[in-house]
N, C-alpha and C positions, 0 to 999 in steps of 0.2 A: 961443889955440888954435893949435897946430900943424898946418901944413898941407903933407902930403908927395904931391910930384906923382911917380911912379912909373912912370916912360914907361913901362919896361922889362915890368910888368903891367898895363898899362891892355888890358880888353877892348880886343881890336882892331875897329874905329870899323868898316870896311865887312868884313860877310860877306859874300862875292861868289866864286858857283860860276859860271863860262861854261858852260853845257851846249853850246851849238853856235854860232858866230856865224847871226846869220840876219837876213838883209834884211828880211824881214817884221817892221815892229816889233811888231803885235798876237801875235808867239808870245815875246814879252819880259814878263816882270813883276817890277815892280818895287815893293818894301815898304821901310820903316824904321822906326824905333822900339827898343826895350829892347834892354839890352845883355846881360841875365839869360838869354836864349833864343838868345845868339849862340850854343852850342855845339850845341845842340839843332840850329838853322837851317841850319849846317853839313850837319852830317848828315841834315835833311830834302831840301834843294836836291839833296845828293847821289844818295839813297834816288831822289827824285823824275827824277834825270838818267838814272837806267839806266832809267826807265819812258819816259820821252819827252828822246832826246837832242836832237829839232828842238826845245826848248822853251829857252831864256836865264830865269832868277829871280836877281834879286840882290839884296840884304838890308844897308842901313846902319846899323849898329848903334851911332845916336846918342843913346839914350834914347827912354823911354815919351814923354814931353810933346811932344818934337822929332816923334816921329814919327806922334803925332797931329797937328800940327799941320802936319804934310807928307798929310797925310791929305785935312785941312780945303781947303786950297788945290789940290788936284787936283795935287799933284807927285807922289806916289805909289798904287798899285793898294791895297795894303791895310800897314796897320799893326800892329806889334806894339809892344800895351802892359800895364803893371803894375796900370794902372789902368784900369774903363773909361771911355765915353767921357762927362763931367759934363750937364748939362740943358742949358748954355747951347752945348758942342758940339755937342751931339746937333742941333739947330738951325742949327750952322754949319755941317756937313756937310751939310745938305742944298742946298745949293745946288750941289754938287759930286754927291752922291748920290743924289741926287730928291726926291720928296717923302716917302717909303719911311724916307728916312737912313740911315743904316748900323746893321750888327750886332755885337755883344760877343760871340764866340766863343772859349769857353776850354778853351786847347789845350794849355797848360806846366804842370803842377802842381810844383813845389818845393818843400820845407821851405825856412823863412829857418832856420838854424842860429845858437846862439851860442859860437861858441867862445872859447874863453880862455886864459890863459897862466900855469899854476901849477903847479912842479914840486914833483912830492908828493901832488898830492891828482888823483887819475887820475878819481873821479866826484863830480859836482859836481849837487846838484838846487837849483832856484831856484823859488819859489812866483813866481805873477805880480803880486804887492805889492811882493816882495824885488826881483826883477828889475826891474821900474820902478821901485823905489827906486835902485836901483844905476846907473840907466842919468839917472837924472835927477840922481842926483849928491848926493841925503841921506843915502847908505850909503857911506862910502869909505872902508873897509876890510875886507881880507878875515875877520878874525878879529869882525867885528861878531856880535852876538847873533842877530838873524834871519838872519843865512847861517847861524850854527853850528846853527840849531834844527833847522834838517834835514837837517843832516852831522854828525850826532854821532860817526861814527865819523871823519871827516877832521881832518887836523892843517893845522887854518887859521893861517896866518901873521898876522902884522899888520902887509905889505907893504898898500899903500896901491892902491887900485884906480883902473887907469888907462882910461877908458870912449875906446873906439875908432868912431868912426863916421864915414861918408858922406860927404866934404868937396861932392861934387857933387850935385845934384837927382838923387833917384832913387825909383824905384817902387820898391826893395827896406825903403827909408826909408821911405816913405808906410806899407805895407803891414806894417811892426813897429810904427810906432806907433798904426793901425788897432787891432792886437793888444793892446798896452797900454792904449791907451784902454778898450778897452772889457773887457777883463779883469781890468783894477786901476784902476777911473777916482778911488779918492781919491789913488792914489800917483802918476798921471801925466796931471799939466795941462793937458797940450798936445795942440790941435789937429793930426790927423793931417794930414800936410803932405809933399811931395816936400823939403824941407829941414830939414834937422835945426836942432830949435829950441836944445839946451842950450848953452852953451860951457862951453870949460873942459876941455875934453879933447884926442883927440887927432883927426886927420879925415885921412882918407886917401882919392885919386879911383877908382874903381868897385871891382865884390869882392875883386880879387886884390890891390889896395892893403890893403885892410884889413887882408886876411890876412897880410901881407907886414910890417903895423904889430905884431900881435899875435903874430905868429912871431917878430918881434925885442924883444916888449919883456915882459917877466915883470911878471906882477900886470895884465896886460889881459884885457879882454873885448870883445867887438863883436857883429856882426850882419852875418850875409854868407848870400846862394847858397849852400846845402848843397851846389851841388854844386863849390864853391872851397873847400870845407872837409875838410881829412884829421887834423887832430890832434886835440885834445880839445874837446868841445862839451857845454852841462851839458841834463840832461834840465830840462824844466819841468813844474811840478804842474797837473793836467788833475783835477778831479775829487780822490779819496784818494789818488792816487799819480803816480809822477813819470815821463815819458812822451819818451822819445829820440828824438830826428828821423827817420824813413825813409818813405822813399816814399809804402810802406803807409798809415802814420800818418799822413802829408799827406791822401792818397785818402778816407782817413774822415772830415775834416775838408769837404772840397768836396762829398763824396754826401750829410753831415747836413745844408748850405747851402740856402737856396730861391732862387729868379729875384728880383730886383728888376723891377717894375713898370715898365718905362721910358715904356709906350706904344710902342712900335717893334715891330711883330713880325718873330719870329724874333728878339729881342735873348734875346743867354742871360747876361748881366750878372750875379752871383751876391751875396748879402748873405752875405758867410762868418760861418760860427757859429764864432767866435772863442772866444766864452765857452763852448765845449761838456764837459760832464764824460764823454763816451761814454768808455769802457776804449778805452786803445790810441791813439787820437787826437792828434795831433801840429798842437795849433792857432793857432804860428805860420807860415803858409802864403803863398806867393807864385802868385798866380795868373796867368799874362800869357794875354792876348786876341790873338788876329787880328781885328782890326777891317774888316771889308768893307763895302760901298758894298750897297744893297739892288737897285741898279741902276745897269747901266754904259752906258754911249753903242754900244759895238762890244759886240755880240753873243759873236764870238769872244773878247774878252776875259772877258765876262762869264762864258762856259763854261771859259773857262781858270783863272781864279778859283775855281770849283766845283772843277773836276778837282784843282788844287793844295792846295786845304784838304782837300778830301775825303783827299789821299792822305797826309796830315799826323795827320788824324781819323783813320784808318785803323790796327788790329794792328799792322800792319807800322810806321807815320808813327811810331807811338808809341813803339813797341820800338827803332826806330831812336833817339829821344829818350833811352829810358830806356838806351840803352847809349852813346850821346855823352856825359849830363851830369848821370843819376844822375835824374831828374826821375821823375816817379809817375806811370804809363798811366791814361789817363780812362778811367770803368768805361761797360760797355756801354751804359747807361740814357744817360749825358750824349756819347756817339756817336752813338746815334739821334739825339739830340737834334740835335746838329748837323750830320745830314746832313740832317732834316729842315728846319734854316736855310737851307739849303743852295738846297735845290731852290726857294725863295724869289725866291731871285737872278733877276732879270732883265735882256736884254739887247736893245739895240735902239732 
């Protein structure tokens, strides 16, 4: 496996807006975790700066696991991740977050996109047997029989398929092969996992690597952040017909979804309907959480926490998202939702 480190596009590691210096450290907060909602972050801290310039939020954008587990040890106020937080978390957090523990609150909807690298064939549909075939590496070529069955008008070469992925742990990795499992579980083996299980391909570190690998290499394919993606990406088969990444088609996917049970209330943890055939639906999705504490020590913090997700949950929090990084506004049902987590918060 080739392994391409790509300074030059690595999400940049700290999003960090200064709104005001300020002596007070309780009007400071501080998050880390995923690098998928770094452009969103951006634009929320800023969104959030002209509301309150006395307020400092700075956001390290080391990955989902990293930043739960800045979560778990009390070095940061809240986290953002891809995934949320597992049984035996949800437990270590409490000794950090009370007996309460912390909340799953999902606030980034994305399409994960696949784009690919084929000059000549501008639409490309992939059933999710074919696609986990491809990405698992039993299908390696582009003129194979199950790709031709549903591009019968495309002129499939038999350039040899080059499968691009993740070289790093990432929640955008967990969250495709989420989708595969349980969408094609005879054609893809593997336990969904923050590390990509196949070798034999090519592995590039975080979206813009990837994309960077598949821009330069014809006969590729990968799995990246829709919203790192501008060239061609193939629809996938939802049901009788074949279904193109957008916002929208994300948003249908997260409103079919129900809560996972965590025990935690106010946890809004989601079981995505991956397998869903609704029209229109776009069901591979990346979902990142704000993970909160259900109870902070300082009171002021604990309301500054509110006031911050709130304005993130908010028309405006979301619009501001969906014009940084392309990401899908959460429909009004799961806003209540989360402002009613919200008011949960306690401080003191």
């Amino acid at each position: 496996m080739k392994l391409h480190r790509l300074a030059s596009t690595v999400v940049i590691a700290m999003v960090s807006l200064t709104l005001t210096a300020c002596s007070d450290s309780s009007n400071n907060l501080v998050g880390a975790g995923a690098s998928s909602q770094a452009s969103a972050t951006t634009a929320w801290i800023a969104g959030y700066r002209d509301l309150h310039p006395d307020v400092t939020v700075r956001y390290d954008a080391v990955g989902s696991g990293a930043g739960r587990g800045q979560l778990i040890t009390g070095a940061v106020d809240f986290a953002g991740s891809d995934a949320a937080l597992d049984e035996e978390e949800r437990e270590d957090v409490k000794e950090v977050c009370g007996p309460g523990g912390a909340m799953n609150l999902p606030l980034y909807i994305s399409p994960i996109a696949i784009p690919y690298n084929l000059p000549g064939v501008d639409k490309l549909n992939l059933r999710p047997e074919v696609l986990a075939g491809i990405f698992n590496q039993d299908i390696t070529t582009w003129n194979d029989a199950a790709i031709a069955a549903d591009n019968p008008d495309a002129d499939l070469p038999n350039t040899p398929i080059t499968v691009v992925n993740r070289s790093d742990d990432s929640g955008t990795t967990e969250n495709f092969m989420e989708y595969l499992a349980t969408a094609a579980p005879q054609a893809w083996p593997h336990e969904p996992d923050a590390a990509w299980p196949v070798p034999g391909g090519e592995a590039a570190v975080q979206a813009h690597g990837v994309i960077q690998v598949i821009t330069g290499t014809e006969g590729s394919i990968g799995y990246s952040d829709a919203s790192s993606v501008t060239g061609q990406s193939a629809a996938i088969g939802v049901g009788d017909e074949f279904v193109g990444f957008s916002p929208e088609a994300a948003a249908a996917v997260v409103d079919a979804s129900e809560l996972i049970d965590t025990g935690i209330e106010g946890d809004l943890a989601l079981e995505l309907a991956r397998d869903t055939t609704d029209s229109g639906a776009y069901p591979i999705v990346l979902v990142t959480y704000h993970i909160v504490c259900s109870s902070y020590e300082d009171p002021q913090r604990a309301d500054l926490i509110k006031d911050y997700i709130g304005y993130i949950a908010s028309e405006e929090g979301q619009r501001a998202a969906a014009d940084a990084a392309g990401s899908a506004p959460i429909s009004e049902k799961l806003r209540q939702q989360v402002m009613n987590s919200l008011e949960l918060i306690q401080g003191g």
